[in-house]
C-alpha positions as CSV (number, residue, x, y, z in Angstrom):
1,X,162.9,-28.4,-88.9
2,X,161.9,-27.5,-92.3
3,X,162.7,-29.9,-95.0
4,X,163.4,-28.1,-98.1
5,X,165.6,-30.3,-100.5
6,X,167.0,-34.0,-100.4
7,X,169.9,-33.9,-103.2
8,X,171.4,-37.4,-103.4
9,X,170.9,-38.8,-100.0
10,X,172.1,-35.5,-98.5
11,X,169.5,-33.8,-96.3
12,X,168.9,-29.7,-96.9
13,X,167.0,-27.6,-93.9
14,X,166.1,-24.9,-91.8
15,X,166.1,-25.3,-88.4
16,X,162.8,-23.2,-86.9
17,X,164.4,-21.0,-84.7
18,X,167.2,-19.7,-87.9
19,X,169.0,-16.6,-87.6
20,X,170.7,-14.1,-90.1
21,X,173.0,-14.7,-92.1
22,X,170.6,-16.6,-94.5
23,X,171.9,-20.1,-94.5
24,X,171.0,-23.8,-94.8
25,X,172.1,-26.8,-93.5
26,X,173.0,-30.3,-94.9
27,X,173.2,-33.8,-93.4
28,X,174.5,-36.7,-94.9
29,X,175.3,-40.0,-92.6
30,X,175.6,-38.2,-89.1
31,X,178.1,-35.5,-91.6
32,X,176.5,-31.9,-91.5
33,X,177.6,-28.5,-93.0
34,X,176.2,-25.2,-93.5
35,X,176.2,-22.6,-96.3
36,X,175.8,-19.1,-95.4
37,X,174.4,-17.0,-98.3
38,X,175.9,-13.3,-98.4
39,X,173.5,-10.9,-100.5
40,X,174.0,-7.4,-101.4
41,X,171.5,-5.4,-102.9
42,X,169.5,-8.5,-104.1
43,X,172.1,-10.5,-105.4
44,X,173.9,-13.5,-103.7
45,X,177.6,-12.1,-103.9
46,X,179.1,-15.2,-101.6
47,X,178.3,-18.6,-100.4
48,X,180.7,-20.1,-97.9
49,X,180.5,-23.6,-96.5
50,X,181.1,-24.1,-92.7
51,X,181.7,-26.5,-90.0
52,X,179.0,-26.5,-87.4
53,X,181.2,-26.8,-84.0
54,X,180.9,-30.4,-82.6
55,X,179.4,-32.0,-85.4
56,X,181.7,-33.8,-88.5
57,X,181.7,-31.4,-91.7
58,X,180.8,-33.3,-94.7
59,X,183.8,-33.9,-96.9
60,X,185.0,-35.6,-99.9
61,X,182.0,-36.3,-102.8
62,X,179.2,-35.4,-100.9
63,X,180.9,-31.9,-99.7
64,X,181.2,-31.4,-103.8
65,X,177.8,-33.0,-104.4
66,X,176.6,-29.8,-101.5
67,X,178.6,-27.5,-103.7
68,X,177.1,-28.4,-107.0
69,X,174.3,-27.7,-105.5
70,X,174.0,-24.6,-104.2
71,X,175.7,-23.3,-107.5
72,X,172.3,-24.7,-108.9
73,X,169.9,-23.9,-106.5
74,X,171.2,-20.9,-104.1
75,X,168.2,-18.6,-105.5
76,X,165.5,-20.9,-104.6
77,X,166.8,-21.4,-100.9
78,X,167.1,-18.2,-100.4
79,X,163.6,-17.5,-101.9
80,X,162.2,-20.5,-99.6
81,X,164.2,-19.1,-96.4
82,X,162.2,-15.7,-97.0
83,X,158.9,-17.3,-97.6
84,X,159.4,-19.7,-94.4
85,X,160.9,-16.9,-91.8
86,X,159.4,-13.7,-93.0
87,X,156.2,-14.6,-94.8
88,X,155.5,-17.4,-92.5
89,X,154.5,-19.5,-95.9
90,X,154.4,-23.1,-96.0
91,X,157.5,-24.5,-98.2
92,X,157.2,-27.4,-100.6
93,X,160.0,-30.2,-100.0
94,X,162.0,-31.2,-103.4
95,X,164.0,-34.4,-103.6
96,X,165.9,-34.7,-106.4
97,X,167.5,-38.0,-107.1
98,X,170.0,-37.6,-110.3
99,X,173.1,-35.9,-110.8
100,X,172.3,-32.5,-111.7
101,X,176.2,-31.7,-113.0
């Protein structure tokens, strides 16, 4: 399970065995949530959050705090989902402990 961001307590990973859509996942507090990244020709068009059947969604702040986020930082995970699952690179883990909005 790649680690690739921590953003205010709320975890953000890869699980090793991924599959397309490019996506992430985020864990806060036994909460987690996914974001599937939807790119054509290059450019990240769409982001939509989803449940993960059987596990809570995250919610309230820390759903908004995921949102944030991504808005930020969508380019870099996808850049670090291609280095990890098609260049088979080694990905450097960020935490990031203030409010970025």
């Amino acid at each position: 399970m790649p680690k690739i961001f921590e953003y205010l307590g709320i975890l953000i990973f890869f699980y090793s065995n991924e599959h397309e859509p490019i996506h992430v996942h985020a864990k806060y507090d036994g909460f987690e949530s996914k974001a599937e990244f939807y790119i054509i020709e290059g450019k990240i068009t769409e982001i939509k959050i989803k449940a993960i059947k059987g596990l809570r969604p995250l919610s309230g702040s820390k759903l908004k705090d995921f949102e944030d986020f991504l808005e930020l930082y969508a380019d870099k995970i996808v850049e670090k989902w291609i280095d990890y699952f098609v260049y088979h690179k080694n990905i450097q883990f960020e935490k990031i402990n203030t409010r970025i909005k």
